[in-house]
C-alpha angles and dihedrals in degrees: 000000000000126000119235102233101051127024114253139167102271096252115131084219086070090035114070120072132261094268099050087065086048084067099058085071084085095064089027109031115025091152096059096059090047086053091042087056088046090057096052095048128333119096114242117236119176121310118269134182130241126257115260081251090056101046098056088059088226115103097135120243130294131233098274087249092125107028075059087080094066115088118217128178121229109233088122094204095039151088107273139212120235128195109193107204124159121358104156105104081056090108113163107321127087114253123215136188129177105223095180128012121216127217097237129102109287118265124258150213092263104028127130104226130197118223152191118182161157142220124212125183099238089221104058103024092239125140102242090185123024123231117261136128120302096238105227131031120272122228101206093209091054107130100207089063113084107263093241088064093063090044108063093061101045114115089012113133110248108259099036137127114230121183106203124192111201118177125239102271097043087051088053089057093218102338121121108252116191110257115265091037107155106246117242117261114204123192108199138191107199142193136153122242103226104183133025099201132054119275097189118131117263111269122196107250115260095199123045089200092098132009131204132207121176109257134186130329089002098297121130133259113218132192133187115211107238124254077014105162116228108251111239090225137055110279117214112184115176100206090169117034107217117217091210136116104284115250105246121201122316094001133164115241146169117228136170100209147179132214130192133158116256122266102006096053096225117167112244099163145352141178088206092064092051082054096231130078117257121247121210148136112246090223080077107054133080115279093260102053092034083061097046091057108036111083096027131105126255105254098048140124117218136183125218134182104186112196115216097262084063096031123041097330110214100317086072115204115273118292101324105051107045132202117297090007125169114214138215115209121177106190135189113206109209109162155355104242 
């Protein structure tokens, strides 16, 4: 989805800001940031492997003893503070507290979760990486995330705040890290996605300029009516009316869409063909699709046409989306991040 400063093709990926990819070290990268908290304080010895333990990123999870040193504070949604005091009994097995515990159905082993969080180096106390919101959902029993990752939300209520400790060369999933390394702290808000498509009750259309079925797999259909004339507003048109909670102003939400050009219908984007929903603040995406998301419930399916002015202007967005387009965007609204 596009940012609204500056016109971009609509993909979350190019979405989120700078910061959120900085997240996904954590599943990727996990050395790096290791590395990352030795630089900053710990004093580098000579290089040792991980244990086989270690190195398969999967100890279990200890008793909480130790993540118990680290001091959270409890606004669940927001940025927290954090206080790092001993965490020298850690030894080679991730730590997890629940600082807060939500009031949602526990996570599972194969659950998709929806989180904002933050990354602190254990030896100096600093956020390495600020809290914010993930970016994209995360299926738990995805095999390409590191197994601890999983871990330390499974059995957590939906809607909690957990606060995990995981030594260095757990962190580095099967890299060397120099002794004395600092291990990774993570703060988490987390909450499970539940559906993937919008639940809303069927509301008779309020504009004839575009219709939506429902087509394979979940994703829309969507049909433009022939010789049918571009509105010269924003068009804002709510097909399923959600029963959530509504999205306020920049806020952070979790959509399946669909984008096609006006009037051809031609496909230029689309979270249902990359298989996941898209995660984003609105404060980040272009006027038109921001509109069509703040002041709905979650659950609802809403239609936008977006003319050019509210959409890509006259620079257009690459190849798919061409000079003074209007846009068609059906979007699901799943969640508040």
């Amino acid at each position: 989805m596009p940012l609204a400063s500056r016109p971009t093709t609509p993909r979350p990926s190019r979405l989120r800001r700078t910061g959120v990819r900085a997240a996904a070290l954590v599943l990727a990268t996990g050395a790096a940031l290791a590395l990352s908290a030795c630089q900053q304080g710990a004093a580098p010895a000579a290089t040792s492997a991980p244990t086989p333990a270690a190195a398969s990123g999967s100890t279990g999870l200890g008793s909480g003893a130790v993540a118990a040193n680290v001091t959270v504070s409890s606004n669940v949604g927001q940025e927290p503070t954090v206080q790092v005091g001993d965490l020298s009994a850690l030894g080679n097995q991730v730590d997890r507290k629940i600082v807060v515990p939500g009031s949602g159905p526990a996570i599972g082993a194969a659950s998709t979760l929806i989180l904002s969080m933050a990354v602190y180096d254990g030896g100096t106390g600093q956020a390495s990486v600020p809290y914010q919101s993930f970016g994209k959902p995360i299926d738990t029993a995805d095999s390409s995330i590191p197994a601890f990752f999983g871990e330390i939300f499974e059995g957590v209520p939906s809607g909690s705040r957990i606060v995990a400790v995981i030594p260095a060369s757990i962190a580095a999933q099967g890299q060397q890290v120099p002794e004395g390394t600092a291990p990774t702290i993570i703060v988490a808000d987390v909450q499970t996605l539940d559906r993937t498509s919008a639940w809303g009750a069927p509301v008779a259309p309020t504009q004839s300029l575009v219709q939506v079925a429902d087509g394979a797999g979940g994703a829309p259909k969507i049909t433009i009516a022939p010789d049918a004339q571009a509105p010269a507003d924003v068009v804002v048109d709510v097909i399923k009316q959600g029963d959530g909670a509504v999205v306020g102003q920049a806020a952070n939400v979790v959509v399946q869409y669909s984008g096609v050009l006006f009037p051809s219908g031609q496909p230029f984007d689309s979270s249902w063909t990359r298989g996941a929903p898209a995660q984003f603040n609105t404060a980040q995406v272009v006027p038109g699709f921001k509109q069509a998301i703040e002041g709905q419930k979650v659950g609802s399916q809403v239609i936008a046409i977006v003319p050019p002015a509210a959409g890509y202007g006259e620079k257009g967005s690459g190849q798919a989306i061409p000079p003074n387009s209007t846009l068609v965007f059906v979007i699901d609204i799943l969640a508040i991040a």
